[in-house]
mmCIF file of the N, C-alpha and C atoms, coordinates in Angstrom:
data_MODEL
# 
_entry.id   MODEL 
# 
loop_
_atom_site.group_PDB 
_atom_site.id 
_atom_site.type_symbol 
_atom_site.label_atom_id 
_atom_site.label_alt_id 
_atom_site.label_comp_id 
_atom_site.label_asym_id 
_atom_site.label_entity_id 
_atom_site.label_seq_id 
_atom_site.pdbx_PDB_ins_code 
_atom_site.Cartn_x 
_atom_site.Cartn_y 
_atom_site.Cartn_z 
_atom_site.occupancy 
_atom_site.B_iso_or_equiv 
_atom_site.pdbx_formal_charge 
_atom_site.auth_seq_id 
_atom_site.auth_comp_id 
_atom_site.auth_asym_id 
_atom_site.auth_atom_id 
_atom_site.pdbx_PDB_model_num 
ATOM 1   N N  . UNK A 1 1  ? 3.654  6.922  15.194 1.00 0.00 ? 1  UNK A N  1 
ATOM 2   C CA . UNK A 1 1  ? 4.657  6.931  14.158 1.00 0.00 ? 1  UNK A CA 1 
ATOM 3   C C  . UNK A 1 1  ? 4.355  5.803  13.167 1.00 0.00 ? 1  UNK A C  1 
ATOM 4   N N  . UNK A 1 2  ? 4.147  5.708  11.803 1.00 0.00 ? 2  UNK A N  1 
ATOM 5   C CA . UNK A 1 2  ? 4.611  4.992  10.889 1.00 0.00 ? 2  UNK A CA 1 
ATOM 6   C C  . UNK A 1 2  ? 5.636  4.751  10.242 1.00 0.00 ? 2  UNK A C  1 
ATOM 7   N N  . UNK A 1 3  ? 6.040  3.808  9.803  1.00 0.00 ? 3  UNK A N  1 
ATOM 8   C CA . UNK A 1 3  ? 7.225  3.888  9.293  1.00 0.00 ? 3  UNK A CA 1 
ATOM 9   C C  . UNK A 1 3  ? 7.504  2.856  8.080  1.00 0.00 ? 3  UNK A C  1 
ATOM 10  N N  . UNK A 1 4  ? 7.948  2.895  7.039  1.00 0.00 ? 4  UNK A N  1 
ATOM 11  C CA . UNK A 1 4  ? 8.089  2.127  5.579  1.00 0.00 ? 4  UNK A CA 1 
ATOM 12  C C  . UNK A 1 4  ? 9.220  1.968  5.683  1.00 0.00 ? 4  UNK A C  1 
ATOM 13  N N  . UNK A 1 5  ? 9.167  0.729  5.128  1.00 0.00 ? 5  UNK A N  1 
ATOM 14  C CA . UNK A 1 5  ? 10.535 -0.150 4.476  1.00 0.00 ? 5  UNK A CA 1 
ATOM 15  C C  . UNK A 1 5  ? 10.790 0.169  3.558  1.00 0.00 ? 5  UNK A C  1 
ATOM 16  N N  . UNK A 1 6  ? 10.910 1.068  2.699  1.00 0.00 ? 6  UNK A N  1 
ATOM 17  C CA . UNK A 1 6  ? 10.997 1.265  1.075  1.00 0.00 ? 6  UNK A CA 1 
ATOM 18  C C  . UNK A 1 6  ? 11.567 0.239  0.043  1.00 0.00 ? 6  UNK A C  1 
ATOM 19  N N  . UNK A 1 7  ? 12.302 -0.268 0.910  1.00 0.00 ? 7  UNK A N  1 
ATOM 20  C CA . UNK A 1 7  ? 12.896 -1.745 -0.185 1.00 0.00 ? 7  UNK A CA 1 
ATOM 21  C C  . UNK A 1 7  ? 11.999 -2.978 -0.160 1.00 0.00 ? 7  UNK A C  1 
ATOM 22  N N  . UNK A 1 8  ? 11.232 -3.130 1.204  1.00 0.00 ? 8  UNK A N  1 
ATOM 23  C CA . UNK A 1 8  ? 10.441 -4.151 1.023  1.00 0.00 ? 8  UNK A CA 1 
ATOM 24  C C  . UNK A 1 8  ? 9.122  -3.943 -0.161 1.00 0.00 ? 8  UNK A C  1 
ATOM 25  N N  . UNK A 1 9  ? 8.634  -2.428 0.169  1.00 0.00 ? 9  UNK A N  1 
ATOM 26  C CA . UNK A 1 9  ? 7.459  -1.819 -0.185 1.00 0.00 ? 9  UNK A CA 1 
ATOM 27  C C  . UNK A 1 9  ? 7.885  -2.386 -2.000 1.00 0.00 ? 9  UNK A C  1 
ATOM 28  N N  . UNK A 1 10 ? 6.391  -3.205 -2.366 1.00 0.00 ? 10 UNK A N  1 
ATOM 29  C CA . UNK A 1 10 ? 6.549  -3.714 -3.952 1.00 0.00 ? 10 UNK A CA 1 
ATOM 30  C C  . UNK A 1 10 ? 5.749  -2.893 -4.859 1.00 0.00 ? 10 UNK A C  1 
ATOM 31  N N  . UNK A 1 11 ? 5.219  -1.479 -4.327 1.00 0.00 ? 11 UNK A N  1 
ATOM 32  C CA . UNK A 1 11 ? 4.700  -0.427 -4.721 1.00 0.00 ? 11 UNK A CA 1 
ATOM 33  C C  . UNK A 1 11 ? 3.126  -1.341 -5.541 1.00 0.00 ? 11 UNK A C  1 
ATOM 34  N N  . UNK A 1 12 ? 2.209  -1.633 -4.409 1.00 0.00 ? 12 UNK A N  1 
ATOM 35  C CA . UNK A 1 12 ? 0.977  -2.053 -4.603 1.00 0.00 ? 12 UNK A CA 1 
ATOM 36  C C  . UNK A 1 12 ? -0.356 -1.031 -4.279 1.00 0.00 ? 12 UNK A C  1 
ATOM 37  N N  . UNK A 1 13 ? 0.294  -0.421 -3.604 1.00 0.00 ? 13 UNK A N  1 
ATOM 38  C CA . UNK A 1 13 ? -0.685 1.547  -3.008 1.00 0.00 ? 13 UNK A CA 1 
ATOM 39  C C  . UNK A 1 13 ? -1.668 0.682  -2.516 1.00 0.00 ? 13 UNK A C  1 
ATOM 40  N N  . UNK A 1 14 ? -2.168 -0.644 -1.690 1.00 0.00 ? 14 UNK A N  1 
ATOM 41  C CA . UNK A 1 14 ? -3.236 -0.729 -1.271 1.00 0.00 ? 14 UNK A CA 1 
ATOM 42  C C  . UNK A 1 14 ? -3.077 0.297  0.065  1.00 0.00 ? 14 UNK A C  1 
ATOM 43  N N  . UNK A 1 15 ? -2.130 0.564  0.802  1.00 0.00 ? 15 UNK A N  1 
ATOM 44  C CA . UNK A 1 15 ? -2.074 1.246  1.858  1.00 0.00 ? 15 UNK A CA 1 
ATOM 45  C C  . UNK A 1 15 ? -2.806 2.842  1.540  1.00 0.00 ? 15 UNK A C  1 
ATOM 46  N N  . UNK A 1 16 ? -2.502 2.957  0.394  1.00 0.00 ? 16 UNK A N  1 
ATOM 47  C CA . UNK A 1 16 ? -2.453 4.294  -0.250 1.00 0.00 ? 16 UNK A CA 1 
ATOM 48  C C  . UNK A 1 16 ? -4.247 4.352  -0.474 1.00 0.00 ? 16 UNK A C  1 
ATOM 49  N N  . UNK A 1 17 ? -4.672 3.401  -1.256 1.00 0.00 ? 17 UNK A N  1 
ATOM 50  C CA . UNK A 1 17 ? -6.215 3.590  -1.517 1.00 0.00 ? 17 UNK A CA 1 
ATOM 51  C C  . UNK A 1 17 ? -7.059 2.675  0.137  1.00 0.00 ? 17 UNK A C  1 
ATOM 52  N N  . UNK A 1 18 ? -6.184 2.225  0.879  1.00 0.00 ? 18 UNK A N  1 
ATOM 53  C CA . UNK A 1 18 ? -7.322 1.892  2.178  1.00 0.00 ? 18 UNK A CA 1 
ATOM 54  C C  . UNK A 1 18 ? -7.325 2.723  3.095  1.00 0.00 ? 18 UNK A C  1 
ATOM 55  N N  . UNK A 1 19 ? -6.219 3.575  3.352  1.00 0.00 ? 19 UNK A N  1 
ATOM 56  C CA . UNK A 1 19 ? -6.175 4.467  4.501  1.00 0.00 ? 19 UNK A CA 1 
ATOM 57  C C  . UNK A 1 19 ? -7.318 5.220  4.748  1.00 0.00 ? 19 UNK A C  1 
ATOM 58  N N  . UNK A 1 20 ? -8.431 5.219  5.480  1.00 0.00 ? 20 UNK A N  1 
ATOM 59  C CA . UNK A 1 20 ? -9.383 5.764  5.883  1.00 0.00 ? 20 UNK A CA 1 
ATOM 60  C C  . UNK A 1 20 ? -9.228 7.441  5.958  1.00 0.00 ? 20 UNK A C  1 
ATOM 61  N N  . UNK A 1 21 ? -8.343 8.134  6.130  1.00 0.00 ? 21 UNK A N  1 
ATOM 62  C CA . UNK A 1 21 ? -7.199 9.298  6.452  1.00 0.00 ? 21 UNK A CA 1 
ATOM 63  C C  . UNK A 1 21 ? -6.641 9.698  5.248  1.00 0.00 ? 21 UNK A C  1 
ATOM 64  N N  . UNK A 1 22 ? -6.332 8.955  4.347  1.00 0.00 ? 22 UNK A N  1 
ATOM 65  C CA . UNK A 1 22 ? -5.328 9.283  2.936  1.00 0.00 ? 22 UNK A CA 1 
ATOM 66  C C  . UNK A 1 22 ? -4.286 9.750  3.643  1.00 0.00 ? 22 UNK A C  1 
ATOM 67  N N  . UNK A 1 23 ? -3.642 9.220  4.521  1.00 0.00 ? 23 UNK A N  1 
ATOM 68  C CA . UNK A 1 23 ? -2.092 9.383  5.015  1.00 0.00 ? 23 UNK A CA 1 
ATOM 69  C C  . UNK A 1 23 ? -1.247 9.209  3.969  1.00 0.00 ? 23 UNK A C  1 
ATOM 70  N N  . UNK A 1 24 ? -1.307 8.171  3.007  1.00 0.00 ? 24 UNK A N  1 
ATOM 71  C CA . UNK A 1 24 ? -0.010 7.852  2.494  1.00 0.00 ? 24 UNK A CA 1 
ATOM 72  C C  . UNK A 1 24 ? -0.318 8.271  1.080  1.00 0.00 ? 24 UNK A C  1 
ATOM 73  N N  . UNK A 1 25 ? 1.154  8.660  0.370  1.00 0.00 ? 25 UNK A N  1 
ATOM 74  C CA . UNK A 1 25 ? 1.336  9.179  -1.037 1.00 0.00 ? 25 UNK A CA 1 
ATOM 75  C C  . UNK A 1 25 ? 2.151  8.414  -1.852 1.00 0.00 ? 25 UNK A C  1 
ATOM 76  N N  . UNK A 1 26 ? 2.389  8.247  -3.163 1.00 0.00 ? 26 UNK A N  1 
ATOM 77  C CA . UNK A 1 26 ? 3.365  7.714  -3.658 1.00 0.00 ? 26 UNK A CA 1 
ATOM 78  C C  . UNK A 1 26 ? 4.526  8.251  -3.791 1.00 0.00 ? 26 UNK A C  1 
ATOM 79  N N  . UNK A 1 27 ? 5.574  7.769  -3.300 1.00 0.00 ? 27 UNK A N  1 
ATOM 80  C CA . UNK A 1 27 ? 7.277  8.561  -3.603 1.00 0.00 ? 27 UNK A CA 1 
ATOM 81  C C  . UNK A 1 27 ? 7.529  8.872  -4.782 1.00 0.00 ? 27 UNK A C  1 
ATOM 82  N N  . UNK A 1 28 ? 8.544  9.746  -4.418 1.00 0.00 ? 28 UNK A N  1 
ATOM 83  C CA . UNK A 1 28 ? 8.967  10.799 -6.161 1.00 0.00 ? 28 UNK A CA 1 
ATOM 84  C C  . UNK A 1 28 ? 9.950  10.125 -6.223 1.00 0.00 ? 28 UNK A C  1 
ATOM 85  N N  . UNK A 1 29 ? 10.692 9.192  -4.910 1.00 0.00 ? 29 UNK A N  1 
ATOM 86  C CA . UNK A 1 29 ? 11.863 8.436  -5.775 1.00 0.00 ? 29 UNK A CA 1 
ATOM 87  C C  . UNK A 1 29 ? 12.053 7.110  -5.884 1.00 0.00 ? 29 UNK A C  1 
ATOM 88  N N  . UNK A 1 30 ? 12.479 6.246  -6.708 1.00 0.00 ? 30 UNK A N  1 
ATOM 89  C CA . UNK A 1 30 ? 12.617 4.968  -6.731 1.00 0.00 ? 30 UNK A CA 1 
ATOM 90  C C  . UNK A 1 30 ? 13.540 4.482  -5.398 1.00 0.00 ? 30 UNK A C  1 
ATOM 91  N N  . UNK A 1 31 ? 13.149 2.970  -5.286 1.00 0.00 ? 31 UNK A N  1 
ATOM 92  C CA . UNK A 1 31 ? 13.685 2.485  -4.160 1.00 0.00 ? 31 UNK A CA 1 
ATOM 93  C C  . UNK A 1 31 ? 14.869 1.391  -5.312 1.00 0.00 ? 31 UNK A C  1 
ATOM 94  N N  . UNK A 1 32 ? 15.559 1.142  -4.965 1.00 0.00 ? 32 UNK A N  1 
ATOM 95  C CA . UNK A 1 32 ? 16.593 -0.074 -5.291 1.00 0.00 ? 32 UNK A CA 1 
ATOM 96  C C  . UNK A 1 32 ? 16.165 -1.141 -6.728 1.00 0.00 ? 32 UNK A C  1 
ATOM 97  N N  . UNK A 1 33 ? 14.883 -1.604 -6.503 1.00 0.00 ? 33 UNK A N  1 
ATOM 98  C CA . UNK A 1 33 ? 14.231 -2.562 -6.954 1.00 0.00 ? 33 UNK A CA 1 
ATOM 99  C C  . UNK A 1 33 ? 13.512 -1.757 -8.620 1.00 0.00 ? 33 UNK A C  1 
ATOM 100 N N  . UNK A 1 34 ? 13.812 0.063  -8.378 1.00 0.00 ? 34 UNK A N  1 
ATOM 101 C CA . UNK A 1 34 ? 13.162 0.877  -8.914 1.00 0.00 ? 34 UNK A CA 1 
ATOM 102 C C  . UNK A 1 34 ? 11.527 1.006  -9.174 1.00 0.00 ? 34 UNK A C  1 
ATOM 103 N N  . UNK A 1 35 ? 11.050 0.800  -8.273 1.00 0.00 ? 35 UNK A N  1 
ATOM 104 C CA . UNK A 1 35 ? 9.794  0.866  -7.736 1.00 0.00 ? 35 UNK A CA 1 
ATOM 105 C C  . UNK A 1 35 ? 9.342  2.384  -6.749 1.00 0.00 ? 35 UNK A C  1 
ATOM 106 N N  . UNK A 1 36 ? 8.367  2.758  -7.203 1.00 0.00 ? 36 UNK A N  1 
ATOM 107 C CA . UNK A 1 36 ? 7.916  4.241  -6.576 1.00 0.00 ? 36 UNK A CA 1 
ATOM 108 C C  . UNK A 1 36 ? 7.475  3.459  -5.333 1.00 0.00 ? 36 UNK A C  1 
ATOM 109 N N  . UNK A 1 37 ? 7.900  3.412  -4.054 1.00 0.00 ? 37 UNK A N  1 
ATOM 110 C CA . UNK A 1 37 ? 7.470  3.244  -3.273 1.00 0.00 ? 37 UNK A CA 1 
ATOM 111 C C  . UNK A 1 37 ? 6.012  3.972  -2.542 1.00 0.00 ? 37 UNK A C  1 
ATOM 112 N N  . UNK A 1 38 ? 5.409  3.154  -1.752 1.00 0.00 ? 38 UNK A N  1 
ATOM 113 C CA . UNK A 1 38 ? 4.478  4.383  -1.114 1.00 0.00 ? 38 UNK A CA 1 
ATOM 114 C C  . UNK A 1 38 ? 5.363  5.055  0.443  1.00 0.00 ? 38 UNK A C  1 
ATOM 115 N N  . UNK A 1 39 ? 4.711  6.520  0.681  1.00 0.00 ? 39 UNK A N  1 
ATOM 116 C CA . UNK A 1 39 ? 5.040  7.381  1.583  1.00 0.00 ? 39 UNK A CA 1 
ATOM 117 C C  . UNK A 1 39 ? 4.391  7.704  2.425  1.00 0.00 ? 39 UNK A C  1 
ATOM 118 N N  . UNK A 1 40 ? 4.589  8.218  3.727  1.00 0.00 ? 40 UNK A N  1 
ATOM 119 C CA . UNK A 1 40 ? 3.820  8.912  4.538  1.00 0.00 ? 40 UNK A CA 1 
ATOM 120 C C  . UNK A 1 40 ? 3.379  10.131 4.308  1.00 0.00 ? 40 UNK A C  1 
ATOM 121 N N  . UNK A 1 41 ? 2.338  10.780 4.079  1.00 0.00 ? 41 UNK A N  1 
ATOM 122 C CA . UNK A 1 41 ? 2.607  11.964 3.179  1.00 0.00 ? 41 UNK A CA 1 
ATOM 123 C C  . UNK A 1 41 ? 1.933  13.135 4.413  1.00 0.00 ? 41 UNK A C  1 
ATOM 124 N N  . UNK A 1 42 ? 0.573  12.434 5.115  1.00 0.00 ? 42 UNK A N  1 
ATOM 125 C CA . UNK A 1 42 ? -0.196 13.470 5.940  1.00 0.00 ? 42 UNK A CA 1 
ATOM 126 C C  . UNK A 1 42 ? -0.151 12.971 7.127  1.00 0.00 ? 42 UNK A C  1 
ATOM 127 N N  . UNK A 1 43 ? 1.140  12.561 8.297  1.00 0.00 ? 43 UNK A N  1 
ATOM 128 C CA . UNK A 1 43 ? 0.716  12.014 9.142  1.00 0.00 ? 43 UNK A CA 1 
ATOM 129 C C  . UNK A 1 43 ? -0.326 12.430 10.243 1.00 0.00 ? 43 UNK A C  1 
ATOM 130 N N  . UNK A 1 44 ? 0.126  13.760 10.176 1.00 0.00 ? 44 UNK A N  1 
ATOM 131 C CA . UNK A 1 44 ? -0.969 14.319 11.247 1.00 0.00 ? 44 UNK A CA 1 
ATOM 132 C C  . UNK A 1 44 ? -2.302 14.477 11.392 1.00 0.00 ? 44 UNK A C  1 
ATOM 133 N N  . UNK A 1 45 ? -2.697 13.825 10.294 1.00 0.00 ? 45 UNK A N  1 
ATOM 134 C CA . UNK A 1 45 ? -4.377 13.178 9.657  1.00 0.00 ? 45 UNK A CA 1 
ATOM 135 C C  . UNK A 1 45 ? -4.285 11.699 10.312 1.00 0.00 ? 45 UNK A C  1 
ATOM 136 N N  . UNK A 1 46 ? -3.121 11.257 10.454 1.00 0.00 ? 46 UNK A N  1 
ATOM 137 C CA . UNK A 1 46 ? -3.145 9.908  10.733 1.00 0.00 ? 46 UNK A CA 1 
ATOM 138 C C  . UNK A 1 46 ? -3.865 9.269  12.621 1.00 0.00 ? 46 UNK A C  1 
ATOM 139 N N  . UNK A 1 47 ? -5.010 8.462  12.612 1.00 0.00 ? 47 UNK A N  1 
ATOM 140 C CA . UNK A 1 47 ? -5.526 8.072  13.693 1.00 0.00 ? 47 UNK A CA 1 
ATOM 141 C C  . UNK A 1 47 ? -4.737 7.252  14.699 1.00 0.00 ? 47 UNK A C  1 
ATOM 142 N N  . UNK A 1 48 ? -3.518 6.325  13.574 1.00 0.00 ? 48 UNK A N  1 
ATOM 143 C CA . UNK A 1 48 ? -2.830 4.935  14.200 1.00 0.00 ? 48 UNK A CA 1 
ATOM 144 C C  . UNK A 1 48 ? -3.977 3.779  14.525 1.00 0.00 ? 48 UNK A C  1 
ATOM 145 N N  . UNK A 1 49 ? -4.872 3.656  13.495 1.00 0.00 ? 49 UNK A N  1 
ATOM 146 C CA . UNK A 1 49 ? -5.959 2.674  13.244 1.00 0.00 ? 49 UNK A CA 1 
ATOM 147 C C  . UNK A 1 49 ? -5.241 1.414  13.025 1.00 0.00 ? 49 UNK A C  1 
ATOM 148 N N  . UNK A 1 50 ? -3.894 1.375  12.189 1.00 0.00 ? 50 UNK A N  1 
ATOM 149 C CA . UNK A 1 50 ? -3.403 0.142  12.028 1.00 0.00 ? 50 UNK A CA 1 
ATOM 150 C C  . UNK A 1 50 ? -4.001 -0.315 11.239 1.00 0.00 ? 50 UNK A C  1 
ATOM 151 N N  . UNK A 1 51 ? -5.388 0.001  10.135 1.00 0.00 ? 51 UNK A N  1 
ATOM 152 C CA . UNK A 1 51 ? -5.316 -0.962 8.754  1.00 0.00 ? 51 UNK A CA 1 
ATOM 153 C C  . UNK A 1 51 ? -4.205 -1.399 7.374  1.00 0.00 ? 51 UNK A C  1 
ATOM 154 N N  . UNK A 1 52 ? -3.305 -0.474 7.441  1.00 0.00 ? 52 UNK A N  1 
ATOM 155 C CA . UNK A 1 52 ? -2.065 -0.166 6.823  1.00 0.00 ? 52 UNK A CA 1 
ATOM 156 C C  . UNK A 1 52 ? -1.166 -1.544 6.938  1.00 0.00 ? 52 UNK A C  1 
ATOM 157 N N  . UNK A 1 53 ? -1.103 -1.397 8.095  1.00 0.00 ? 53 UNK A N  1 
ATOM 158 C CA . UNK A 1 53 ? -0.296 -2.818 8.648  1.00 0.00 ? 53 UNK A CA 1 
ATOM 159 C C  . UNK A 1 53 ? -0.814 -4.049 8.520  1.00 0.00 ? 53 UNK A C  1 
ATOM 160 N N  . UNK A 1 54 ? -1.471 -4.063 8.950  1.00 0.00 ? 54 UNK A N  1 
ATOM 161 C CA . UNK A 1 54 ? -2.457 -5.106 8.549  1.00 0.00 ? 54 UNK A CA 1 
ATOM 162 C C  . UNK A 1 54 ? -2.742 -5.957 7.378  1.00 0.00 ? 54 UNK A C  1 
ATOM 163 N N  . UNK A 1 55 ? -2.787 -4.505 6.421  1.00 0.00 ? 55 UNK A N  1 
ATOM 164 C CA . UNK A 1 55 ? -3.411 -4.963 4.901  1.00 0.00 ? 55 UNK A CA 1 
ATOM 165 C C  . UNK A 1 55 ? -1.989 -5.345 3.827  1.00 0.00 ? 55 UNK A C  1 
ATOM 166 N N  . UNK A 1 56 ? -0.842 -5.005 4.589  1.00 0.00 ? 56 UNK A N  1 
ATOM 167 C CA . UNK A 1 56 ? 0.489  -4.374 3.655  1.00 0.00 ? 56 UNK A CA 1 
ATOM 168 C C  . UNK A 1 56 ? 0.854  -6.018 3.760  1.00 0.00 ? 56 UNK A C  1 
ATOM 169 N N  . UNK A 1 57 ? 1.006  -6.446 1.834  1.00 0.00 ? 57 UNK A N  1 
ATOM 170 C CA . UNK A 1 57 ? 0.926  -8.091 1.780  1.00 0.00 ? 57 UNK A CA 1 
ATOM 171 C C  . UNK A 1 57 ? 2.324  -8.246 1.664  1.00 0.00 ? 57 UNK A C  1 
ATOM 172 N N  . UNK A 1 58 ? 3.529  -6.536 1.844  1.00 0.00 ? 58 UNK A N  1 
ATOM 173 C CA . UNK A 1 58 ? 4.696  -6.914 1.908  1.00 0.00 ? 58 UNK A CA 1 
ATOM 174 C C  . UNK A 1 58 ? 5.371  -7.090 3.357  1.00 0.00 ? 58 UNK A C  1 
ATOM 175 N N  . UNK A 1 59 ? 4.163  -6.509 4.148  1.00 0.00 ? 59 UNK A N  1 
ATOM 176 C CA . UNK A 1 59 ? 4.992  -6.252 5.973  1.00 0.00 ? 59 UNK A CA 1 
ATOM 177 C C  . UNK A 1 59 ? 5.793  -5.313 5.919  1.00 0.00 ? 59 UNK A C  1 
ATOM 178 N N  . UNK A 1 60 ? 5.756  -3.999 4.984  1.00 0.00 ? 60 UNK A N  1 
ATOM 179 C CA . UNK A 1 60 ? 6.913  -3.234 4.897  1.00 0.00 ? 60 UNK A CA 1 
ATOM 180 C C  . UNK A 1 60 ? 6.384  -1.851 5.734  1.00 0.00 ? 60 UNK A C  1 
ATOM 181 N N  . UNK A 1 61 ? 5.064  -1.810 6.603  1.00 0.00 ? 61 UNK A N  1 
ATOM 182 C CA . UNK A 1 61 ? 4.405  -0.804 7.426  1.00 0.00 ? 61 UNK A CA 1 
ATOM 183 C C  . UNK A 1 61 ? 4.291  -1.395 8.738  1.00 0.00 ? 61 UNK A C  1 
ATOM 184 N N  . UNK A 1 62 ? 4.910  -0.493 9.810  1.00 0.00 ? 62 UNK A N  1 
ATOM 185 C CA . UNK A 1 62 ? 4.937  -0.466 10.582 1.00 0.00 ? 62 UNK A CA 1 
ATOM 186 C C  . UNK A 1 62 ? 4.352  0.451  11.563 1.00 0.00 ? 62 UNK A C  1 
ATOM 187 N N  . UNK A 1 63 ? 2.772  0.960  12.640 1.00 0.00 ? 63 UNK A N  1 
ATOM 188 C CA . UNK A 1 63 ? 2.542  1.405  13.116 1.00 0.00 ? 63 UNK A CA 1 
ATOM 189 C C  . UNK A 1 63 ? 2.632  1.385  14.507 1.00 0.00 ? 63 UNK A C  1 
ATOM 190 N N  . UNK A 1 64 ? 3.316  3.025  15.395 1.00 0.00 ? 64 UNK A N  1 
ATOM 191 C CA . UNK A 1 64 ? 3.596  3.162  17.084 1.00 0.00 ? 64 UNK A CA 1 
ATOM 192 C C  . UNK A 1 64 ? 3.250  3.884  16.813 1.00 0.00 ? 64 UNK A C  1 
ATOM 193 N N  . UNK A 1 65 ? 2.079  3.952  18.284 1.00 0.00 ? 65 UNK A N  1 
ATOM 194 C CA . UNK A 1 65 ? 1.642  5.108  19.070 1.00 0.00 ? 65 UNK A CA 1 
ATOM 195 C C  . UNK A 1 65 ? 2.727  5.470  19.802 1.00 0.00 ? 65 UNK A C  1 
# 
């Protein structure tokens, strides 16, 4: 499972351009801050490699197997 913070998320898409998978998409809706957040878009492409988390300079990704 992944999972986004959408309010933390400062809509930087590094998750979006590192995902090895292209799991994640940009949201169609603004979050609070009005920022397109990024999304989970293909999880079932998704390995649970955990670079996402890792790389996310807001901490707003969270990966469980």
């Amino acid at each position: 499972m992944i999972s986004i913070d959408e309010e933390l998320c400062k809509g930087c898409y590094i998750c979006v351009e590192s995902c090895p998978k292209k799991v994640f998409r940009i949201s169609k809706g603004l979050n609070k801050k009005g920022i397109y957040p990024s999304a989970v878009g293909n999880i079932e492409d998704c390995n649970y490699c955990g670079i996402c988390e890792i790389i996310c300079p807001d901490q707003s990704i969270a990966v469980k197997k």
